[in-house]
C-alpha positions in Angstrom: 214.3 5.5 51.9 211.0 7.3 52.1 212.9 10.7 50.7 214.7 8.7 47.6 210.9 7.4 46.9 209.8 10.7 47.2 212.6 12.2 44.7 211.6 9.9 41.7 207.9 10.2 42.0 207.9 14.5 42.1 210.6 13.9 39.7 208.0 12.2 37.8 205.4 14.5 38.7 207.3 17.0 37.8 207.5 16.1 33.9 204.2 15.7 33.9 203.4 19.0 35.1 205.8 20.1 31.8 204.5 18.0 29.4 200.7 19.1 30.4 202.1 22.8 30.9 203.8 22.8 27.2 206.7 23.8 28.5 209.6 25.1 26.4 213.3 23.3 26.1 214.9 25.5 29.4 211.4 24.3 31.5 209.5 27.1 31.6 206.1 27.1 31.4 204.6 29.8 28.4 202.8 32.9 29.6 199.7 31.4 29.4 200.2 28.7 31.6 197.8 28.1 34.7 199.0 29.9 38.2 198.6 27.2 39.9 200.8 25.1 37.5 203.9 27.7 37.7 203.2 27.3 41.7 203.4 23.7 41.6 206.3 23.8 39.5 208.3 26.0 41.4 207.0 23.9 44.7 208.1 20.6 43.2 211.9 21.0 42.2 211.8 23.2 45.5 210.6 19.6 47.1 213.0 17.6 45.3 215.8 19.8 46.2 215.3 19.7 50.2 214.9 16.0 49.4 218.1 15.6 48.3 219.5 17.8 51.5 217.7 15.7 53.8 219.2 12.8 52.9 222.7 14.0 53.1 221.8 15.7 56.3 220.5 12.4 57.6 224.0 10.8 56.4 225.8 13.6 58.3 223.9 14.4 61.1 221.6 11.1 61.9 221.8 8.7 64.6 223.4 5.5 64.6 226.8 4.3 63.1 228.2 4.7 59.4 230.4 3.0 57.2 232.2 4.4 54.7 234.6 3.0 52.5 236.8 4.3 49.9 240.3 6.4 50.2 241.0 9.9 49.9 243.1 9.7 46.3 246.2 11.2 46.9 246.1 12.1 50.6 246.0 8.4 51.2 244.4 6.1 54.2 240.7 5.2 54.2 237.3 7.2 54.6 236.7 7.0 58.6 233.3 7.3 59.8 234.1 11.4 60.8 235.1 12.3 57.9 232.5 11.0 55.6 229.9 12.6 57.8 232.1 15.6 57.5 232.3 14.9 53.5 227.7 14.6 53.4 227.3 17.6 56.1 229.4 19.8 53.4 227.6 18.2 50.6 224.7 18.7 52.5 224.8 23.1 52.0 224.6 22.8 48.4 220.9 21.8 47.9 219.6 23.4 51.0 221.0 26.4 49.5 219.1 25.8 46.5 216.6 25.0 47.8 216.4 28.9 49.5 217.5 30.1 46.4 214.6 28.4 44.7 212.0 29.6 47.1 212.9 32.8 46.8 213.2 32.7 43.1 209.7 31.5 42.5 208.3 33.6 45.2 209.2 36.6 43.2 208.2 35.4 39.9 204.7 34.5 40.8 204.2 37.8 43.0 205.4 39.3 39.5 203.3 37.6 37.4 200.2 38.1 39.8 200.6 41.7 39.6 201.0 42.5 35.9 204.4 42.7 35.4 207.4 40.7 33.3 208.5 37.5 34.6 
């Protein structure tokens, strides 16, 4: 519960850092935004993101029972408990690799922008 929490208030954070930052319609903050704001930006979705991966992680990987229910469309037969930790673990890759992909992203824009050059 504490990492769904955590997701709407950075979300929330998050705009806020946008709104106060001017950004334009795709997000980004103009050139003559803060440092630190950019940083914070980059450090918030990057937040949000591993949030998101922890929770299906936790689904997947956590201790304790699950219950899943639902079928599988047309393969037939019912979610069991294996599966559907199967099912999160797999959806689980997907924002952890964002969430690399995000790090790494930011990492090189503000080193750019600290040294002189284009974003």
């Amino acid at each position: 519960m504490l990492c769904v929490g955590l997701v709407f208030f950075l979300a929330g954070v998050a705009v806020l850092i946008q709104g106060l930052g001017r950004a334009n319609d795709q997000g980004e903050l103009p050139a003559g935004a803060p440092p630190w704001m950019r940083a914070l930006q980059y450090m918030l979705v990057g937040v949000i993101f591993a949030a998101f991966a922890t929770i299906a992680s936790w689904i997947a990987f956590g201790p304790g029972e699950r219950a899943f229910s639902g079928s599988l469309g047309l393969l037939g037969g019912q979610i069991s408990a294996v599966i559907g930790r199967a099912l999160f673990g797999l959806s689980a890759i997907a924002p952890w690799l964002c969430t690399l992909g995000l790090a790494v992203a930011g990492a090189r824009k503000i080193m750019r922008r600290s040294m002189g050059g284009p974003a």
